[in-house]
N, CA and C atoms as an extended XYZ file, in Angstrom:
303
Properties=species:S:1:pos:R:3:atomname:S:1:resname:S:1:resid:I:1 pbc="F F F"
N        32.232       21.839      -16.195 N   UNK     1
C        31.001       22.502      -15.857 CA  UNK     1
C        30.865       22.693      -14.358 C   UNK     1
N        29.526       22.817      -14.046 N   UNK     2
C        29.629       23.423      -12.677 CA  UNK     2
C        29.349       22.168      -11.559 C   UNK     2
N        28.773       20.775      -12.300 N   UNK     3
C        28.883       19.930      -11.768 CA  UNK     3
C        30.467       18.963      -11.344 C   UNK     3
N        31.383       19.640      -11.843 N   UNK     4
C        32.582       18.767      -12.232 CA  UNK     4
C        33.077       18.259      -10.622 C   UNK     4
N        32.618       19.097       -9.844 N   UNK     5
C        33.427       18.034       -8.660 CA  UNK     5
C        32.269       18.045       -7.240 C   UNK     5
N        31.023       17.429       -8.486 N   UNK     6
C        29.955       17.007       -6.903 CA  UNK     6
C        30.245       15.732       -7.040 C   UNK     6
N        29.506       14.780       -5.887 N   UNK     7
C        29.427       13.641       -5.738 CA  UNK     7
C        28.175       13.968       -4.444 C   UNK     7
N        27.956       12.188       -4.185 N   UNK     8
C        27.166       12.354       -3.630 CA  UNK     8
C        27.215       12.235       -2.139 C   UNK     8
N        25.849       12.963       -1.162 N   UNK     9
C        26.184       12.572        0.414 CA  UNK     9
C        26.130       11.665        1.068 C   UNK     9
N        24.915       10.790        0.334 N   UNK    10
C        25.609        9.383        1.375 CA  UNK    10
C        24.499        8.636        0.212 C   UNK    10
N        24.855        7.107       -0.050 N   UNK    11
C        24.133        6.274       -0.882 CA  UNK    11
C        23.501        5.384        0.135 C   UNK    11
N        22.256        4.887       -0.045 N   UNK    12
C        21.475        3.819        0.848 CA  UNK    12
C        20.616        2.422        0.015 C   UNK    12
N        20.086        2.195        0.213 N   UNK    13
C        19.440        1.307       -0.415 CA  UNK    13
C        18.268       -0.043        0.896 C   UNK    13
N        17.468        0.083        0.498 N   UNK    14
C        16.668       -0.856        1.277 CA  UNK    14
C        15.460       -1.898        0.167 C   UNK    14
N        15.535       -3.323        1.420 N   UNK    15
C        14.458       -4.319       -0.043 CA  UNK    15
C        13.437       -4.054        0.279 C   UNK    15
N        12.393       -4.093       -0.517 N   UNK    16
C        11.034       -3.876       -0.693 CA  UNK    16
C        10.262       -5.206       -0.209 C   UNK    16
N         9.817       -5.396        0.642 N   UNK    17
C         8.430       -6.437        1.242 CA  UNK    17
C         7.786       -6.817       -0.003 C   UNK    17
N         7.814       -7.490       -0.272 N   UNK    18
C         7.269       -8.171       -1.307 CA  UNK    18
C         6.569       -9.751       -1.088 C   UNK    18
N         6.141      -10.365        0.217 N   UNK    19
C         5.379      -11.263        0.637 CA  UNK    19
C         4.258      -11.735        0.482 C   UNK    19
N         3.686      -10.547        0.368 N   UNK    20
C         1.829      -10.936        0.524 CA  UNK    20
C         1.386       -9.727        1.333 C   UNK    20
N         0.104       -9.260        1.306 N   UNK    21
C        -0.869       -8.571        2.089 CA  UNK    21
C        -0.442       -8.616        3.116 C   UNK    21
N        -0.598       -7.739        4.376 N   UNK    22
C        -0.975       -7.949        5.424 CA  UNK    22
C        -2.097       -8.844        5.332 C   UNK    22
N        -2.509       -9.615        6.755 N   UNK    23
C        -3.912      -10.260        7.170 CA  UNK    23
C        -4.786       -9.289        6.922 C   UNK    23
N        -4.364       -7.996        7.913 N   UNK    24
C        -5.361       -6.841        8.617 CA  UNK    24
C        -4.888       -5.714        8.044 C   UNK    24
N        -5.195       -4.983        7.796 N   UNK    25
C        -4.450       -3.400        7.024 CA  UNK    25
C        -5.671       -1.794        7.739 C   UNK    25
N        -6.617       -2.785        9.039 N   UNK    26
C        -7.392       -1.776        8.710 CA  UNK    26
C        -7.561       -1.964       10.616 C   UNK    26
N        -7.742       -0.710       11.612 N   UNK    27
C        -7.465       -1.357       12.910 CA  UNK    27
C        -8.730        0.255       12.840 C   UNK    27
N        -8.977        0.293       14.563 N   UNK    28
C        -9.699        1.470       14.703 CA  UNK    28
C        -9.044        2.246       14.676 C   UNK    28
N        -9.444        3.974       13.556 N   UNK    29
C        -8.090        4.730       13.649 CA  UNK    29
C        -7.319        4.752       12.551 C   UNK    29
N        -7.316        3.370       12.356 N   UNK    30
C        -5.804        3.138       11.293 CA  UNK    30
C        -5.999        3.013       10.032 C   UNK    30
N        -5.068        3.019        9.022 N   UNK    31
C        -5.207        2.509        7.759 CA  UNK    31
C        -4.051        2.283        7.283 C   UNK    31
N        -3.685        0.984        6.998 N   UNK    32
C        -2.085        0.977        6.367 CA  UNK    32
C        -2.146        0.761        4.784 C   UNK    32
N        -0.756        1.937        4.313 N   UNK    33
C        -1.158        2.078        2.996 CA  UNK    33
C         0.305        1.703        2.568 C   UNK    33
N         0.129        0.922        1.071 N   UNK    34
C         1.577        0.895        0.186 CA  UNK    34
C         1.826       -0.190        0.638 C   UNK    34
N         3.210        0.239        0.601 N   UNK    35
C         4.150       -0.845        0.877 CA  UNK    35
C         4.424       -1.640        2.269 C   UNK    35
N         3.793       -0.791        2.783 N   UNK    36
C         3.674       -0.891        4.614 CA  UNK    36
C         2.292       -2.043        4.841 C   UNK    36
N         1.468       -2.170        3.954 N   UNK    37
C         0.220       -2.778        3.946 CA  UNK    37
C         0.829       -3.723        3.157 C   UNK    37
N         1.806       -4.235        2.258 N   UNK    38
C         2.010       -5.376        1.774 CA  UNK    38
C         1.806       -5.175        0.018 C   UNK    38
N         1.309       -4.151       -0.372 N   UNK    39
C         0.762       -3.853       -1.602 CA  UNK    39
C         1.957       -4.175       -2.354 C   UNK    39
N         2.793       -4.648       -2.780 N   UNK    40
C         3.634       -4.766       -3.573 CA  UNK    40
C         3.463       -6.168       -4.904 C   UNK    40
N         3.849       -5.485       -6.008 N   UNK    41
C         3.942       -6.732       -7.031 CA  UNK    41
C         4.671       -7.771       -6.705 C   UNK    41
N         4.554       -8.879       -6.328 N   UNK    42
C         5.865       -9.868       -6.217 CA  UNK    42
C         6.647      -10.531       -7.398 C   UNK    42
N         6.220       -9.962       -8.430 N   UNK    43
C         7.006      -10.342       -9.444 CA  UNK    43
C         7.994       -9.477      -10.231 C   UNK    43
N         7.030       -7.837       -9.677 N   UNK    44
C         7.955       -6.703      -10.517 CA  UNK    44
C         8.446       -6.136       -9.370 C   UNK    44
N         7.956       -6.275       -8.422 N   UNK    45
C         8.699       -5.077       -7.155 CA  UNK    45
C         8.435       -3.831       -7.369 C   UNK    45
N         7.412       -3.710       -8.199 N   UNK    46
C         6.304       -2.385       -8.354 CA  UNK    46
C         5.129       -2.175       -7.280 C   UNK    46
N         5.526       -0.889       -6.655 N   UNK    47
C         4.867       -0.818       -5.386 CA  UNK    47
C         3.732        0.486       -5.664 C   UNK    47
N         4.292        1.678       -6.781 N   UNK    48
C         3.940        2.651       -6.523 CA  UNK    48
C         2.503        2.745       -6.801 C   UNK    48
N         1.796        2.286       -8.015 N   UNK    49
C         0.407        2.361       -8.150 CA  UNK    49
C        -0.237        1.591       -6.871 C   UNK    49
N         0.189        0.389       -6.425 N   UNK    50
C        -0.779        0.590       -5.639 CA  UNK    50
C        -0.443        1.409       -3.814 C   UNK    50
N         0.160        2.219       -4.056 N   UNK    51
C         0.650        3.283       -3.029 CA  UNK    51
C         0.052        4.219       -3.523 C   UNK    51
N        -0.216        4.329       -4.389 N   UNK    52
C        -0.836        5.859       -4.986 CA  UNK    52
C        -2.129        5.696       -5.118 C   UNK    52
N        -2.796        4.517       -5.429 N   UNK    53
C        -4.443        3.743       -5.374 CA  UNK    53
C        -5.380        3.883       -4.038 C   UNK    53
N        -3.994        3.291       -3.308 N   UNK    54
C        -4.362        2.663       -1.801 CA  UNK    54
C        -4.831        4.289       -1.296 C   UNK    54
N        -3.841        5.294       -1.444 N   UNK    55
C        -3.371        6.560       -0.499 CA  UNK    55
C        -5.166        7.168       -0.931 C   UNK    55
N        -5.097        7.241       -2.717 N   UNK    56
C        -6.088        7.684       -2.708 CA  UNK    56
C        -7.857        7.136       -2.354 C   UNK    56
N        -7.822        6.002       -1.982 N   UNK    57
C        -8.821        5.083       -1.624 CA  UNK    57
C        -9.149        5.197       -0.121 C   UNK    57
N        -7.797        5.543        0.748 N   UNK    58
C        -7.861        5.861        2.369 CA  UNK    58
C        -8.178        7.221        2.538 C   UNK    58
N        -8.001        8.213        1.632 N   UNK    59
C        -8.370        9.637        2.075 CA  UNK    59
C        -9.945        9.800        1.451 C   UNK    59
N       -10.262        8.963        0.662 N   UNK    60
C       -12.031        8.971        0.760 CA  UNK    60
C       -12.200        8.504        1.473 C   UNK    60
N       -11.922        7.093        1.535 N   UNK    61
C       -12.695        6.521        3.090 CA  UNK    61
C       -12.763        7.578        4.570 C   UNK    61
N       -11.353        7.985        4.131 N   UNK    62
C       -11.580        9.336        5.862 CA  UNK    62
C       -12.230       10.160        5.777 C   UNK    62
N       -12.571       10.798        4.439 N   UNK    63
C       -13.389       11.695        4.151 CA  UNK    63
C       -14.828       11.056        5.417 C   UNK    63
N       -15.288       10.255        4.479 N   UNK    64
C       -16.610        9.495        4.361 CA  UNK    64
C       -16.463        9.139        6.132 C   UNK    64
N       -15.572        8.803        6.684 N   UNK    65
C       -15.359        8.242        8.356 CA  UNK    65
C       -15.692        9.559        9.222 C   UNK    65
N       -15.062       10.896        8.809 N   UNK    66
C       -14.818       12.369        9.416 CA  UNK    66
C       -16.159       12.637        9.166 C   UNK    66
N       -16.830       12.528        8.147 N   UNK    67
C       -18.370       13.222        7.789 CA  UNK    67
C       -19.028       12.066        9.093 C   UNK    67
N       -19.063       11.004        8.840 N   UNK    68
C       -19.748       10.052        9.950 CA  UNK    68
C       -19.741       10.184       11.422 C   UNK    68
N       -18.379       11.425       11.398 N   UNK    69
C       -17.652       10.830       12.838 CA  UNK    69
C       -17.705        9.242       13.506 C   UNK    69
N       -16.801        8.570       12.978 N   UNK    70
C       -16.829        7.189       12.552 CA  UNK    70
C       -15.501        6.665       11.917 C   UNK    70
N       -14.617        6.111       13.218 N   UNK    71
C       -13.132        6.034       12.503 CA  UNK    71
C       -12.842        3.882       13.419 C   UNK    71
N       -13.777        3.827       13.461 N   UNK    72
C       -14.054        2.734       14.350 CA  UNK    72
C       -13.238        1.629       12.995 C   UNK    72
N       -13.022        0.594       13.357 N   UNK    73
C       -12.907       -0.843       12.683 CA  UNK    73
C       -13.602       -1.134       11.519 C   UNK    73
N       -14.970       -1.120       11.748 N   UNK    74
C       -15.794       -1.762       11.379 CA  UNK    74
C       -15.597       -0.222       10.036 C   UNK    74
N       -15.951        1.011       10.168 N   UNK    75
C       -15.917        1.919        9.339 CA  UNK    75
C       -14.885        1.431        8.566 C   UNK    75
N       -13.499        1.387        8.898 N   UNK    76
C       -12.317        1.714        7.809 CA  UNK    76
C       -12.209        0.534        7.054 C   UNK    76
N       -13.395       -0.536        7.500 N   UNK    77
C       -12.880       -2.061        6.592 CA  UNK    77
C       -13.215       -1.751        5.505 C   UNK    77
N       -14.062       -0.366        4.597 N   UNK    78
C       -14.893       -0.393        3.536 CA  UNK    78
C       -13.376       -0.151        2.877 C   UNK    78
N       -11.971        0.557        3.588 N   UNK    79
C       -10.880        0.502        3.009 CA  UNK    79
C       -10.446       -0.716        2.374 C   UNK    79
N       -10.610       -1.768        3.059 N   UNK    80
C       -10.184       -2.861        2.606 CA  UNK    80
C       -10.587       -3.574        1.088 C   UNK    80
N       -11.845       -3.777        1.757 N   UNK    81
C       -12.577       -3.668        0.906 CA  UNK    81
C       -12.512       -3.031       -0.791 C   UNK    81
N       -12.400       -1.543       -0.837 N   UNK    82
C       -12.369       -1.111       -1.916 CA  UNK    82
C       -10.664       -1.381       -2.446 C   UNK    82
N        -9.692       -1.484       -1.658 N   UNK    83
C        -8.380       -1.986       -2.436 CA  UNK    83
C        -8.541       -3.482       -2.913 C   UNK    83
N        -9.508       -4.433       -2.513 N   UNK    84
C        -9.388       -5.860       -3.010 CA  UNK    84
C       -10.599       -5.676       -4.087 C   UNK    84
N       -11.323       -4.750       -4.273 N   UNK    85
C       -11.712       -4.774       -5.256 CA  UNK    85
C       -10.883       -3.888       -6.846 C   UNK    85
N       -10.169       -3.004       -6.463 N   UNK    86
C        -9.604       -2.619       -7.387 CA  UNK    86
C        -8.177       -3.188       -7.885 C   UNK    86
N        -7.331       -3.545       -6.688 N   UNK    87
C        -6.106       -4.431       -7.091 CA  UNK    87
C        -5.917       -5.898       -6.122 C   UNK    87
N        -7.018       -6.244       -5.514 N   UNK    88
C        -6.430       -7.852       -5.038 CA  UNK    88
C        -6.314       -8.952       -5.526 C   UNK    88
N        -7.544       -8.817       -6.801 N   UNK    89
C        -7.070       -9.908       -7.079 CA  UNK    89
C        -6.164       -9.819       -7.992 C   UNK    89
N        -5.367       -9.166       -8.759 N   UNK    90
C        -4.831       -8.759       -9.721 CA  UNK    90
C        -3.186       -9.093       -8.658 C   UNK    90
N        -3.092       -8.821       -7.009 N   UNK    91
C        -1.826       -8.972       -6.539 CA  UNK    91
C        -2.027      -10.452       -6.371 C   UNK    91
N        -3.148      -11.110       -5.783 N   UNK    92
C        -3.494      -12.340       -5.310 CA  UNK    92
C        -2.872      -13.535       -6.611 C   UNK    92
N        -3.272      -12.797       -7.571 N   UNK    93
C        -2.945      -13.772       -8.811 CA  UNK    93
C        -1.353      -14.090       -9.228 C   UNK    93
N        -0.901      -12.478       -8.632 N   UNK    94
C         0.946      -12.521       -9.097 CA  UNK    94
C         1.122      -13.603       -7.565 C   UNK    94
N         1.265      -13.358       -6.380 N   UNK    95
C         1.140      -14.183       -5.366 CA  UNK    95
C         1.463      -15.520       -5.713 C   UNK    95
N        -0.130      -15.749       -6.071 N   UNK    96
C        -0.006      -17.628       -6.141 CA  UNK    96
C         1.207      -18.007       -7.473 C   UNK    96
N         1.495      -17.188       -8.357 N   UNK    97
C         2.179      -17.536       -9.639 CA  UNK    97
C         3.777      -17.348       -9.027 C   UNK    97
N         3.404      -16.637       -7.729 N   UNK    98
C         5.439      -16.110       -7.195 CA  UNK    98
C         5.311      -17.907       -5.936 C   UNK    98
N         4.127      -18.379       -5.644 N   UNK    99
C         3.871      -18.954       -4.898 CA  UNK    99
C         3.986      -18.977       -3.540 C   UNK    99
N         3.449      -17.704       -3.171 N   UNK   100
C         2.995      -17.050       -1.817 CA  UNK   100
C         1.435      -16.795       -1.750 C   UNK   100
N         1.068      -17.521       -0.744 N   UNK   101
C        -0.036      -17.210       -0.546 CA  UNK   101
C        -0.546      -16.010        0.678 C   UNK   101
């Protein structure tokens, strides 16, 4: 067939953070989302829902920051906030069971 003599351009591979939360995920300005914020399962190494939770939880909050003009600290913690209410304790619980706090 017409695939018969591909291969591929280069193979990579990198590990997934799988520790715990950041402390802070939320600075003036900032918002760290996914896997970069620590969001990862530590038991499955399933990152994407809450990358896809988080992403969509930070672009309301900016919404809501841009309408305020209001990108300060204290504004983006409601980020925080709304990810530990929808998945922290649910990571907090895999955590203590991987025994990372």
């Amino acid at each position: 067939g017409k695939c018969q003599n591909a291969f591929p351009l280069c193979q990579s591979a990198s590990s997934i953070y799988a520790g715990g939360p950041l402390p802070r995920i939320v600075d003036d300005s900032i918002m760290v989302v996914g896997e970069a914020a620590g969001h990862v399962h530590p038991l499955l190494g399933e990152g994407n829902y809450y990358a896809i939770m988080g992403g969509r939880i930070a672009s309301e909050i900016c919404i809501k920051s841009s309408n305020e003009e209001d990108f300060s600290k204290i504004s983006l913690k409601r980020y925080e906030i709304k990810c530990n209410e929808i998945f922290g304790k649910e990571l907090a619980l895999a955590f203590e069971k991987r025994g990372i706090k």
